[in-house]
C-alpha positions in Angstrom: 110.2 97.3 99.9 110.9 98.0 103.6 114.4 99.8 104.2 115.1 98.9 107.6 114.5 95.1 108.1 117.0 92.3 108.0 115.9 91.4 104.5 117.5 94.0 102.8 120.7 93.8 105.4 121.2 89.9 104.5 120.0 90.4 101.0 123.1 92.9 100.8 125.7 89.9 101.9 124.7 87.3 99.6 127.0 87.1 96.6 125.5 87.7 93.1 122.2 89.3 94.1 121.2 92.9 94.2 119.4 94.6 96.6 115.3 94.3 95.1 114.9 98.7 94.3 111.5 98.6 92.7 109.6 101.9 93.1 106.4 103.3 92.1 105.4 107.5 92.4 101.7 108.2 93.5 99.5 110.9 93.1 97.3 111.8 96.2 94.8 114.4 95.1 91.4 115.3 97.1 89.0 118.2 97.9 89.8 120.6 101.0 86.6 118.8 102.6 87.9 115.0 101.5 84.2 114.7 99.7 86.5 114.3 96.2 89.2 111.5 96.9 90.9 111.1 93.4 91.9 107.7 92.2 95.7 107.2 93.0 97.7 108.2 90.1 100.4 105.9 90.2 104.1 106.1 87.6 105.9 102.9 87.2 108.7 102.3 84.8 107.0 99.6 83.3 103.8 100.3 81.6 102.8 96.6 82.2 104.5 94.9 85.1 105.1 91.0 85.3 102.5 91.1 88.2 99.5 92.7 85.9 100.5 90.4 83.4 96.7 89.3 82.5 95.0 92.1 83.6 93.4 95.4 81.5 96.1 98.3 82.4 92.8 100.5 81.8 90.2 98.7 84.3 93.0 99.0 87.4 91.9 100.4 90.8 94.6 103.3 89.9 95.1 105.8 86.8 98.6 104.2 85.3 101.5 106.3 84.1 104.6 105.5 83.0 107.9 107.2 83.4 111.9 106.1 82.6 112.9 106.5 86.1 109.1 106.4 87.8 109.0 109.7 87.9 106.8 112.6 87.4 107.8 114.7 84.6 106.2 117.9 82.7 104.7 115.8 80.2 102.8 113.6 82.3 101.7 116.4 84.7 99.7 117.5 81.7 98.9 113.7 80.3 97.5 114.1 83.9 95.7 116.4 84.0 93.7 116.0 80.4 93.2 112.1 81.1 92.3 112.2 84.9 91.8 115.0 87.0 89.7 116.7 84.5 87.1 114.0 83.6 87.0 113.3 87.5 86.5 116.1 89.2 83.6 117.1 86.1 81.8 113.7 87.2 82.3 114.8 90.9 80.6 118.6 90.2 78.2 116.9 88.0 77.1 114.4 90.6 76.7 116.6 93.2 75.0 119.5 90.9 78.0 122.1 92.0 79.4 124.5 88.9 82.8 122.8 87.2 84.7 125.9 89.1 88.3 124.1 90.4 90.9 125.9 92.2 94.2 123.3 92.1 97.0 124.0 94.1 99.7 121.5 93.6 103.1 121.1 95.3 105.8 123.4 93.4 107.9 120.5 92.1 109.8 120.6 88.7 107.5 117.9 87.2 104.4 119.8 87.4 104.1 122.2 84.0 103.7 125.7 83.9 100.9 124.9 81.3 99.1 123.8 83.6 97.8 127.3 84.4 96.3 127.7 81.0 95.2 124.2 80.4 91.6 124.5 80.7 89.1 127.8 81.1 87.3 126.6 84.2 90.2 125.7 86.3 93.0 128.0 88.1 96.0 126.3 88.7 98.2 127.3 91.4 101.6 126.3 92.5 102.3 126.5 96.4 105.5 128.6 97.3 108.7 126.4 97.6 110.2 125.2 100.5 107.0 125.4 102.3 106.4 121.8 102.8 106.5 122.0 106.3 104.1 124.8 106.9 101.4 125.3 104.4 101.2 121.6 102.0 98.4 119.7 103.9 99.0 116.6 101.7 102.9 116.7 102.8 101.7 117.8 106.3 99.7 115.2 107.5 97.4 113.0 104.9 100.2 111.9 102.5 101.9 110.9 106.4 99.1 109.0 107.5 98.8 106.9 104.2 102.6 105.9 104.5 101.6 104.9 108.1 98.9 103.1 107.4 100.9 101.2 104.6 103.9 100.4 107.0 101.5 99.4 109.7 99.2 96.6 107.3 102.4 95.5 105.4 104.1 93.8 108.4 100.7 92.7 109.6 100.4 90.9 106.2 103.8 89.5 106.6 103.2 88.4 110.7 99.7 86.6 109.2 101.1 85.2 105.8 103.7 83.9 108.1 101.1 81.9 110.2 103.4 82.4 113.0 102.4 85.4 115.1 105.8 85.2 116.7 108.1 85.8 113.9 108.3 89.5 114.2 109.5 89.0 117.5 112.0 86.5 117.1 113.3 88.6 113.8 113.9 91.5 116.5 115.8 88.9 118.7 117.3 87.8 115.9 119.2 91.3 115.0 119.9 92.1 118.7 122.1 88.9 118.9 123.2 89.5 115.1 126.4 90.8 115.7 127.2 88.2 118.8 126.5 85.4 116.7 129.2 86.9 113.4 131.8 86.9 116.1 131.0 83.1 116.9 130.8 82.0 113.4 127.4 81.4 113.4 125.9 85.0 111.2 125.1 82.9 108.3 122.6 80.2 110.2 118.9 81.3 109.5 116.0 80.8 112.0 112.5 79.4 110.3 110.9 82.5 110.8 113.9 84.5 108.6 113.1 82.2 106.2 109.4 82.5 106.2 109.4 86.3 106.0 112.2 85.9 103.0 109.6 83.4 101.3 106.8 86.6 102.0 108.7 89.3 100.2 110.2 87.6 97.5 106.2 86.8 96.3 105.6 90.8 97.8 105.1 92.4 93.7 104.3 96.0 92.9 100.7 95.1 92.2 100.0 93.9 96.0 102.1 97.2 97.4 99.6 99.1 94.8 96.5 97.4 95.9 97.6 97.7 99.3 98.4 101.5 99.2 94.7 102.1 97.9 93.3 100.8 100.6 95.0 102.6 102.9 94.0 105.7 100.9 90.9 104.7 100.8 90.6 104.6 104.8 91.8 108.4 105.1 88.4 109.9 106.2 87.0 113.8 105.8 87.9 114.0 109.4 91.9 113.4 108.3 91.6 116.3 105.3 89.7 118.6 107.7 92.3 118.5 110.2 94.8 119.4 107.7 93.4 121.8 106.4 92.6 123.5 109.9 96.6 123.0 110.6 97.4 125.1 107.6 94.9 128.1 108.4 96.2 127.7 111.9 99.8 128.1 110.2 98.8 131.3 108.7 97.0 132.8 111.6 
């Protein structure tokens, strides 16, 4: 859910209900040429959410993990790797009649294993220097970036259209301008129609729709993206 609209400001004030904190983590692994776009890896809490409740948790548009707190842990870094990457990227090599001869370099986070390294004969795993984020992690850099752009941008352009007022966003903005004039007159607890459309939007907004939603925008990220990452990093260590 999106931190800085009213919703979750007015959701806060009513009495008895808790802020809405579901949270998913996703995986975002390609090639340095963005010929090999993984299927998101995404960890839930849930290994069958409400919102997938008649649907084949195997057949999904992402790989599904699940974690106590959604997140990624040594255990499923390896569950990972074994289930996923591994049968992937062999289809990938196969299909395009290159050697199954992988180099991975993953983020140096706790929740990726050392085992990794010695997990399987014809890949080398590598873990990228900490606290280097900023200056040689291409997915941090700019494609992981771009995705959560992407997301932000077609999620409120979902909610203007599902709406069917192409208004409300403005009239929300209005709306929180004014916000603090109208407490002082009395009047903060009056809701406009269009507060209560885009209410009626996000409480129907599931974790399968942000899911499906995220995969498309990961699915827009083009070679040109991962090639102009990967230029910024060499640039880095020039």
């Amino acid at each position: 859910m999106p931190k800085r609209t009213f919703i979750t400001k007015s959701s806060a004030k009513v009495r008895g209900r808790k802020e809405i904190k579901e949270r998913f983590t996703v995986l975002f692994t390609t090639n340095a040429t963005g010929s090999c776009r993984m299927k998101l890896t995404v960890i839930h809490r849930a290994k069958k959410p409400r919102a997938y409740k008649r649907q084949d948790m195997t057949r999904l548009n992402v790989n599904w993990l699940t974690s106590k707190k959604a997140w990624m842990s040594g255990k499923l870094s390896v569950d990972w790797f074994n289930n996923f990457f591994v049968p992937e990227v062999r289809a990938f090599c196969e299909a395009q009649n290159i050697c199954f001869n992988i180099l991975l370099l993953l983020d140096n986070a706790p929740g990726h294993s050392p085992l990794l390294r010695s997990a399987h004969p014809n890949i080398r795993v590598e873990f990228l220097p900490p606290n280097t984020t900023s200056l040689i992690q291409p997915m941090d850099m700019e494609i992981v970036s771009c995705v959560k752009a992407a997301y932000s941008c077609k999620q409120f352009r979902r909610m203007r259209f599902a709406t069917e007022d192409e208004n409300a966003v403005q009239m929300l903005v209005d709306s929180e301008e004014g916000e603090d004039q109208e407490e002082e007159e009395g009047g903060g607890d009056v809701e406009t129609e269009a507060e209560q459309q885009v209410k009626q939007y996000w409480r129907a907004f599931n974790v399968k729709e942000a899911i499906d939603l995220m995969v498309e925008c990961w699915d827009a990220v083009t070679p040109a993206t991962v090639n102009h990452a990967r230029r910024n990093v060499l640039r880095g260590f020039a």
